[in-house]
N, C-alpha and C positions, 0 to 999 in steps of 0.2 A: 648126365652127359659124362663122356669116359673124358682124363685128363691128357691123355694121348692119343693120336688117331694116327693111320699110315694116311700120308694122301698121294697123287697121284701131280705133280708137278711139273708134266711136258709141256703145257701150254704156257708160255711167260710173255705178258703181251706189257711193250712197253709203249711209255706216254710221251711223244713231245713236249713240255712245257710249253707254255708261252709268259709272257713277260710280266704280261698287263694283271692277273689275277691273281698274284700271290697275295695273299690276305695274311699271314701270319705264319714265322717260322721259329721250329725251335728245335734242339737239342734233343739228339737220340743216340742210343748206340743198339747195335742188334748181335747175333751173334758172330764166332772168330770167321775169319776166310777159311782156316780150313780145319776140316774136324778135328778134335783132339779126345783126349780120356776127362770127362765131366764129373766123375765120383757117378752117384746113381745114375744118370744118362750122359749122353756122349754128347758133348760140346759142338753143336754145327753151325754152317753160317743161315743166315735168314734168308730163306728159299723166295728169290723174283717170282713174281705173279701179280695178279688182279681179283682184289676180295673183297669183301663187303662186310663193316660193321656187322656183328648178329646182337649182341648183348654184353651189358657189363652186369659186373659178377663181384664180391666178395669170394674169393675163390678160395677153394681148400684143395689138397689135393694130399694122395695116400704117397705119393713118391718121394716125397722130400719130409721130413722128420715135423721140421718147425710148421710146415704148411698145411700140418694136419688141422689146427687148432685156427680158426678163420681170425683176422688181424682186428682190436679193438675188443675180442675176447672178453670179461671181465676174469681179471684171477686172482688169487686170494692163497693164503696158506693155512692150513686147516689147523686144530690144537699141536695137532703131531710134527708138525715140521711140514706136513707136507702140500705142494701145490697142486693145486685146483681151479679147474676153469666152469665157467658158467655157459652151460649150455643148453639148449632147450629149458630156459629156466629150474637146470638143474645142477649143483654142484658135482660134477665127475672128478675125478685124482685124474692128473695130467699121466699118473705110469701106466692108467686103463687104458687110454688113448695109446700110448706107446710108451712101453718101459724105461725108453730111456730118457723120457722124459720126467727127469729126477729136479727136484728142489736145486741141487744142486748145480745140474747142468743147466737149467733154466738162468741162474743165476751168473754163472759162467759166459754163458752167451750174453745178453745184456753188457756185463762188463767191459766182455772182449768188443761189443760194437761202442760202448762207449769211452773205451782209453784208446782206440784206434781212430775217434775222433780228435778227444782230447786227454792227455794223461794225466792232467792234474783234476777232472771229475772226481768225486768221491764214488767209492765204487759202492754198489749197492747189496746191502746184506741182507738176511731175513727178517730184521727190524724194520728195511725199507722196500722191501721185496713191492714188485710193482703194479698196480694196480689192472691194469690193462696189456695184452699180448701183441705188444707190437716184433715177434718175429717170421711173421708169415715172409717167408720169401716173395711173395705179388703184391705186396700192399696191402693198404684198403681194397684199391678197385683195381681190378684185370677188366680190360675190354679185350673183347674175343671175337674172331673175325671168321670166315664161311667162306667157301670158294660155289659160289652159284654156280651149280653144274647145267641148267636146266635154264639159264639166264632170263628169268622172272624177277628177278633182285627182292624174291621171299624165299626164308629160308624152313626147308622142309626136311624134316627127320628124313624121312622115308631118301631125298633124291639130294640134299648137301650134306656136307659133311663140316665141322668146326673144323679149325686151324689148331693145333697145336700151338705154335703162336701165339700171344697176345700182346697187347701193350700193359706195361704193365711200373711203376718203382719199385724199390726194392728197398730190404729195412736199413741200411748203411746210409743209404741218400735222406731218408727221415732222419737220422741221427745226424747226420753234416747239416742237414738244413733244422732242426730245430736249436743245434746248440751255437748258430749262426757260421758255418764253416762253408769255404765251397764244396760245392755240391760235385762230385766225381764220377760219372757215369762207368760202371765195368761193363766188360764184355757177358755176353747172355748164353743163354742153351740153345737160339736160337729166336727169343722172344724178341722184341723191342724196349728198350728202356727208357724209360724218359723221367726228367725229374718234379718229385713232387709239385713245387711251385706249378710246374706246369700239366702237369695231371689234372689240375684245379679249373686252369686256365680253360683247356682245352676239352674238358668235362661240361664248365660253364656256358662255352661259347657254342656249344652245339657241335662241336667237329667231331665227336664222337658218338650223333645221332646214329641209330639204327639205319642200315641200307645206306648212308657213304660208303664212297669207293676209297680203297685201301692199295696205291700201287706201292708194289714194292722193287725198287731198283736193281740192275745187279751191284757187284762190289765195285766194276770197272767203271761205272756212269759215272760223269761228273754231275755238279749242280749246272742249271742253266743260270743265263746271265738272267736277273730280276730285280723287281723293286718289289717291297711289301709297299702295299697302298690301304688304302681304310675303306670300307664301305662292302666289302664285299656281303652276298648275300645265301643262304643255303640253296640248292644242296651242295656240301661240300667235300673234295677232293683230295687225301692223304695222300703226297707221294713221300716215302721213304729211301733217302739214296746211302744205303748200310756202309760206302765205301768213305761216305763224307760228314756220315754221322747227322745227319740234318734230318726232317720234316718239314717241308712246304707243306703251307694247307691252302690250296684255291677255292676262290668262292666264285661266284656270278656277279 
C-alpha cells in the first residue's frame, strides 16, 4: 500500500452529537489550519469527512528518513562502529537503508529527543548505544482509515482508497511519557495525534476496530455539550473536532 494517495474530498458530511453516548474522550491534535512548508511534505490541516477504520499497521514509510526503519526495530553496533538493524531476521547497516543514516546521526537524534525532554539525562554513546529503534515518526502503531466510496463499509483495493491520514503518536511523546514528563501533543502533516497512554487505551478498548466510523470535524465546530457515561457498547463512533483538539468516542 503507497504511503500517500491524492483523494477526493468534496463530500464532508457532518454528525450532530447527541449527549447521552459519549463513552470516552481524549486528547488529539491533527494538522495546522492552514498549509504551511513541512520539510519533505507540506504541512495541512486534517481534511473533514466520514471514514472507516481499515487496519493498524507498524508502519514504515520511504518519505521521512527515520520512518524507514519500523519502531521497536532491534539494533546493535557492529565491531566497526557501525549501526545496524535487524530485519527479516537479518542484520543490514542502517547507511544501506539510507546513507544518512550514520552511527552517528542515530545517536544524535536520540540525544536531541532525550535532553529536549530532560537536560540532565545522560546522553548516550556508543558504549550505550540503544538497543531498540524507537525513532519512527508513527510509533508503534498507525491506524489507517478508508473513505468507503461504494458504502459497503468493506474496504476494497479495486473501489477504496486508504487516507493518508492516520492516527497515530509520535517518538517525543514516548520520550515525555517514559521519563514521566507531560505529554505535549505537536501539530501534524495532516495525521492525528494522540498520546501514547492513550494509543493503549483506545487500541484495548476496541475503538479502533476495523469498520468504525471516523468523523472528522471541521476547524470551526465546537465540541457538543456532553457527559462521558460508562457502559457504552460497540460499534463505535470517532468524532474528531481538529479545532478543539479532542476525540469523543460514542458507543451504543
Amino acid at each position: 500500500m503507497p504511503d500517500f494517495v491524492d483523494l477526493d474530498n468534496a463530500n464532508v458530511i457532518k454528525i450532530i452529537a447527541t449527549t447521552s453516548k459519549v463513552v470516552a474522550e481524549f486528547d488529539a491534535r491533527g494538522g495546522v489550519v492552514e498549509s504551511q512548508d513541512g520539510g519533505a511534505l507540506q504541512m495541512d490541516p486534517t481534511p473533514a469527512g466520514e471514514y472507516l477504520i481499515a487496519w493498524r499497521e507498524t508502519h514504515v514509510s520511504q518519505i521521512w528518513l527515520f520512518s524507514k526503519i519500523a519502531w521497536g526495530t532491534p539494533i546493535r553496533l557492529n565491531a566497526s562502529g557501525d549501526a545496524e538493524a535487524k530485519i527479516n531476521n537479518k542484520w543490514v547497516a542502517t547507511k544501506v537503508i539510507d546513507s544518512e543514516l550514520t552511527t552517528k546521526k542515530i545517536l544524535k537524534t536520540y540525544n536531541d529527543f532525550r535532553r529536549s525532554v530532560d537536560k540532565t539525562l545522560p546522553q548516550l554513546t556508543e558504549m550505550t548505544f540503544p538497543k531498540f529503534w524507537r525513532l519512527n515518526d508513527f510509533g508503534p502503531i498507525a491506524v489507517l482509515m478508508y473513505q468507503d466510496k461504494d458504502n459497503d463499509r468493506q474496504f476494497s483495493v479495486k473501489k477504496d482508497k486508504i487516507r493518508q491520514e492516520m492516527f497515530h503518536t509520535t517518538p517525543i511523546n514516548h520520550f515525555q511519557e517514559e521519563f514521566g514528563k507531560e505529554v505535549l501533543l505537536e501539530d501534524s502533516h495532516g495525521c492525528i495525534h494522540i498520546k501514547p497512554v492513550d494509543m493503549k487505551k483506545m487500541l484495548d478498548s476496541g475503538y479502533f476496530s476495523k469498520n468504525n466510523t471516523v468523523i472528522v470535524h471541521t476547524y470551526d465546530e465546537s465540541l457538543p455539550n456532553y457527559t462521558v457515561v460508562n457502559g457504552g457498547k460497540p460499534p463505535y463512533t470517532l468524532h474528531f473536532y481538529p479545532g478543539e483538539l479532542k476525540v469523543l468516542v460514542y458507543g451504543n
